[in-house]
FIBADREN-458474 format. One line per field, with one value per atom (N, C-alpha, C): x, y, z; residue number from 1. Coordinates in nm, 3 decimals. Each point is the difference from the previous one (the first is absolute). Layout:
xx	X/...
yy	Y/...
zz	Z/...
k	NUM/...
//
This chain:
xx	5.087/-0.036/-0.123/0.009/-0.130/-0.136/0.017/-0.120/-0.050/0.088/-0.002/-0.101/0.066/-0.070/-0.139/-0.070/-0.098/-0.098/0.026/-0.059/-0.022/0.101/-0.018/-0.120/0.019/-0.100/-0.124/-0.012/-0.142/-0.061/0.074/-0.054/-0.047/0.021/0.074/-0.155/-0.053/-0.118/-0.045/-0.057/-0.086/-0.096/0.136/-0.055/-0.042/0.038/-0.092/-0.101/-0.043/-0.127/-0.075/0.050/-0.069/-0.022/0.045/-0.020/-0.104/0.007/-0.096/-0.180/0.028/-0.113/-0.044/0.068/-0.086/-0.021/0.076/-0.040/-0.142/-0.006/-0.118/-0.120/0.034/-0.164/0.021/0.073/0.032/-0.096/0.007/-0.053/-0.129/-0.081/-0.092/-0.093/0.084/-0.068/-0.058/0.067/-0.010/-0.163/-0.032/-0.149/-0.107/0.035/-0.109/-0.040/-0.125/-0.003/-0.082/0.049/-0.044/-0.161/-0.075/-0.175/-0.020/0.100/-0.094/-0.028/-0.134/-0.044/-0.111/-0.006/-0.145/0.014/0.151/0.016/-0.107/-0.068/-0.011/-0.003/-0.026/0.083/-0.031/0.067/0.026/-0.090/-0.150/-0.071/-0.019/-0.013/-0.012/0.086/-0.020/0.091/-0.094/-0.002/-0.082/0.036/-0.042/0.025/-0.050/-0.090/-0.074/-0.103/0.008/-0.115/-0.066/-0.135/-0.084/-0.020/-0.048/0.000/-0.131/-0.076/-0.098/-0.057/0.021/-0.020/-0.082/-0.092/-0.076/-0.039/0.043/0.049/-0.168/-0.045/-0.089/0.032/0.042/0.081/-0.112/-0.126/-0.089/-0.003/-0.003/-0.045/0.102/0.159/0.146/-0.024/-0.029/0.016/0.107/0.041/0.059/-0.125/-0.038/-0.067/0.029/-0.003/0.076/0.018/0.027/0.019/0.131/0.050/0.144/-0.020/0.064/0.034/0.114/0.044/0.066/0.051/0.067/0.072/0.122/-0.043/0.100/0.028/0.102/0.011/0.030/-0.053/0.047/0.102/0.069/0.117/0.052/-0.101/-0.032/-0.115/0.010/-0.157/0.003/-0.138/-0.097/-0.006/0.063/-0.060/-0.155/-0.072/-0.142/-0.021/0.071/-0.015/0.122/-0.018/0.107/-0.057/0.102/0.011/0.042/-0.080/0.063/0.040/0.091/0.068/-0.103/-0.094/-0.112/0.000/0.106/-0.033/-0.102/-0.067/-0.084/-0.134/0.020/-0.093/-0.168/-0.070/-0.144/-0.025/0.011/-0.065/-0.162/-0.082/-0.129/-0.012/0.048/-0.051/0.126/0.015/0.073/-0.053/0.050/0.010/0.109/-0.058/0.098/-0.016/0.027/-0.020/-0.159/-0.066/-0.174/-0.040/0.050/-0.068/0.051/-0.059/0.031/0.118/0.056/0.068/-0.005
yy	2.110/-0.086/0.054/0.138/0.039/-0.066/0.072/-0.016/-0.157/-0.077/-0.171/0.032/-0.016/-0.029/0.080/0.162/0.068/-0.134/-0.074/-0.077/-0.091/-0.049/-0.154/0.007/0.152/0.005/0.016/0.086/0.039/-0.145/-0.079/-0.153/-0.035/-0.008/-0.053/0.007/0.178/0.051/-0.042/-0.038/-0.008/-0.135/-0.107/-0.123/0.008/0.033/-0.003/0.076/0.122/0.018/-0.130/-0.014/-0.111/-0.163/-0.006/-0.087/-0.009/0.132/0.058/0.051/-0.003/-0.011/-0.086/-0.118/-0.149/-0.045/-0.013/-0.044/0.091/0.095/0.066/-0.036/-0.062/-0.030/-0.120/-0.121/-0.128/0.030/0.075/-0.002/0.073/0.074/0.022/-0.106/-0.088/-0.073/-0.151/0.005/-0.120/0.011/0.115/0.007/0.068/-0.005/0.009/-0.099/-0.039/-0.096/0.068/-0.093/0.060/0.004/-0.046/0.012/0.090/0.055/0.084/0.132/0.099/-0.046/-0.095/-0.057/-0.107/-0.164/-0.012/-0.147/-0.058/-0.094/-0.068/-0.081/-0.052/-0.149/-0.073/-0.115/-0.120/-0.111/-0.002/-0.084/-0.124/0.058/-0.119/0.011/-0.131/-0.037/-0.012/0.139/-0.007/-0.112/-0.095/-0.096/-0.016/0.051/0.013/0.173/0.002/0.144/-0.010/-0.052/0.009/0.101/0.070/0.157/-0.023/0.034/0.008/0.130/0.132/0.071/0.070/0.103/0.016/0.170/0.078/0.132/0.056/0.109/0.100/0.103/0.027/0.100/0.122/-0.018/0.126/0.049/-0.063/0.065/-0.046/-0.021/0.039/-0.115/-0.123/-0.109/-0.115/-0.055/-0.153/-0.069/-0.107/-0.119/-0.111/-0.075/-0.173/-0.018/-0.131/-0.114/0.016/-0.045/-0.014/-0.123/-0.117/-0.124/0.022/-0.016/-0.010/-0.135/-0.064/-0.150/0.017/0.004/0.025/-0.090/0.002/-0.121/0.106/0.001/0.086/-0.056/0.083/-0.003/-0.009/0.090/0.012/-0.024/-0.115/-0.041/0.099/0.067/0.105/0.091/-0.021/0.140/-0.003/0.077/0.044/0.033/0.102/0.089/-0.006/0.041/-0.006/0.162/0.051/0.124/0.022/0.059/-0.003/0.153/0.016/0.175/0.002/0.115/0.042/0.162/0.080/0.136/0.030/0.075/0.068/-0.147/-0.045/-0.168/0.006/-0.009/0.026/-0.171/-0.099/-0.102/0.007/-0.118/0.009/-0.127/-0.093/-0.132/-0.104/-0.064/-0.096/-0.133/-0.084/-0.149/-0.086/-0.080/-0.087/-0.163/-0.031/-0.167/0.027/-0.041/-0.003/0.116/0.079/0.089/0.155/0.051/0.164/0.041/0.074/0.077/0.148
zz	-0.318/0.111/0.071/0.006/0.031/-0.039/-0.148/-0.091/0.022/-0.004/0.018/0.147/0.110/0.136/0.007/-0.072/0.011/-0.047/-0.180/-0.054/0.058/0.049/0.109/0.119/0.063/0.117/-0.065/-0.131/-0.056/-0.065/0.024/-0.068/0.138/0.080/0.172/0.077/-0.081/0.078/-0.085/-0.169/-0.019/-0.020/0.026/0.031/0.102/0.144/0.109/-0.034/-0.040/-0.012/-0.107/-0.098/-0.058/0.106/0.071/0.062/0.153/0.068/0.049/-0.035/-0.125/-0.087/-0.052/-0.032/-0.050/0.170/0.106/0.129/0.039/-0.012/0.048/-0.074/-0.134/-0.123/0.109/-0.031/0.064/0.149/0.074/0.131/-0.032/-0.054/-0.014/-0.129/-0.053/-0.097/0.128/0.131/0.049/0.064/0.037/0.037/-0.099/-0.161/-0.071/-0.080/-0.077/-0.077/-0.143/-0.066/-0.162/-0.040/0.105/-0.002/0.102/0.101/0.081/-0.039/0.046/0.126/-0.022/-0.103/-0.012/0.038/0.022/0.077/0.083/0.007/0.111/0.018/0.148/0.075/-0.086/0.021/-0.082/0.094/0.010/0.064/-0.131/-0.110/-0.054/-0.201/-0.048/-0.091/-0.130/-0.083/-0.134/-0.047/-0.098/-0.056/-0.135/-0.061/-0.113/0.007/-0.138/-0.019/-0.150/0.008/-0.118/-0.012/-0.141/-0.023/-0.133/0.019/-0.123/0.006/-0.092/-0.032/-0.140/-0.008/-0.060/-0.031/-0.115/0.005/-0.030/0.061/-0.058/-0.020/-0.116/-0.035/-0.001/-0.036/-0.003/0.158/0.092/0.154/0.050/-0.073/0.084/0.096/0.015/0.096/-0.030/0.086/-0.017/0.075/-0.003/0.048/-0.023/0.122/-0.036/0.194/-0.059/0.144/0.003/0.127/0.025/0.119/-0.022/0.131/-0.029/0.175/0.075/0.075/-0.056/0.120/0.032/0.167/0.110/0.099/0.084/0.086/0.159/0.099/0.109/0.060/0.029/0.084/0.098/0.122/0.127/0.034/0.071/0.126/0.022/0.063/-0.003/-0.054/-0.153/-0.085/0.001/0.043/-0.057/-0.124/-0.050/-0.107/-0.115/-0.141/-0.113/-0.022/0.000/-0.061/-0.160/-0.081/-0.098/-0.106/-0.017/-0.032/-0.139/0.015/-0.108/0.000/-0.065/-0.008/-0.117/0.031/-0.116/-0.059/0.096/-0.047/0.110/-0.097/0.056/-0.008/0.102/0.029/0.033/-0.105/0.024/0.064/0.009/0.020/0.058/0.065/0.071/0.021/-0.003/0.024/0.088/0.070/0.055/0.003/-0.092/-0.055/-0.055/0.065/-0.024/0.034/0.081/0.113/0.029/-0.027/0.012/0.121/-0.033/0.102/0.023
k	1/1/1/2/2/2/3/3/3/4/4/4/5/5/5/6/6/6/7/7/7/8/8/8/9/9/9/10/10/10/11/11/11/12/12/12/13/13/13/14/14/14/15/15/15/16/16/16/17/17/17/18/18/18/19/19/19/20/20/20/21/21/21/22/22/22/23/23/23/24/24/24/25/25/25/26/26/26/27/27/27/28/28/28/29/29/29/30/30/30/31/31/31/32/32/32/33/33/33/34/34/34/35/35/35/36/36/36/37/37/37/38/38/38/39/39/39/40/40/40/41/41/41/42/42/42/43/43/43/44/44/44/45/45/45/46/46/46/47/47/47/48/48/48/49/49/49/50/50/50/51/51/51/52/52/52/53/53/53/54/54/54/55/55/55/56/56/56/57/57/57/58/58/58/59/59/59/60/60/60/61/61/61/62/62/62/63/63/63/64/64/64/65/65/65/66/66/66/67/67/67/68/68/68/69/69/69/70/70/70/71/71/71/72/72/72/73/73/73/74/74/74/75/75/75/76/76/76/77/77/77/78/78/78/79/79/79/80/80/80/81/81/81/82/82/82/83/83/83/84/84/84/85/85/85/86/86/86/87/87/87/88/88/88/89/89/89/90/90/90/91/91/91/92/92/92/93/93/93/94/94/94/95/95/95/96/96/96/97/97/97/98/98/98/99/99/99
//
């Protein structure tokens, strides 16, 4: 009867620790997201992405156009931010007109 009740409690503790431990991921999963830290706001709604690309493999480049059609989200966005690590932009456009 012993041996019975030691087992019973060592089950007893180790579901509460198991349960103390999915609540604690559960509460720390509620303020992270799977893009951060590079999230940002949601001013506007990608909708399309042309991609024309062009390799120089002797001087290690990519070159090519990329459009962008978007629809904004929030009256007075000014600006679209767009996540570019390691990306050397030479040139920009906005409909007709540079940006």
């Amino acid at each position: 009867m012993l041996i019975a009740s030691k087992r019973n409690a060592n089950r007893i503790r180790s579901t509460v620790l198991i349960l103390a431990a999915v609540a604690a991921m559960a509460a720390a999963a509620v303020h992270l997201r799977a893009d951060e830290p590079y999230a940002r706001n949601r001013d506007y709604d990608l909708q399309h992405s042309k991609i024309a690309l062009r390799f120089d493999v002797e001087q290690k480049k990519v070159i090519g156009d990329v459009t962008h059609t978007l629809a904004i989200l929030r009256d007075g966005t000014s600006k679209v931010a767009f996540d570019s690590v390691g990306l050397t932009n030479r040139h920009g456009k906005q409909g007709a007109g540079q940006i």
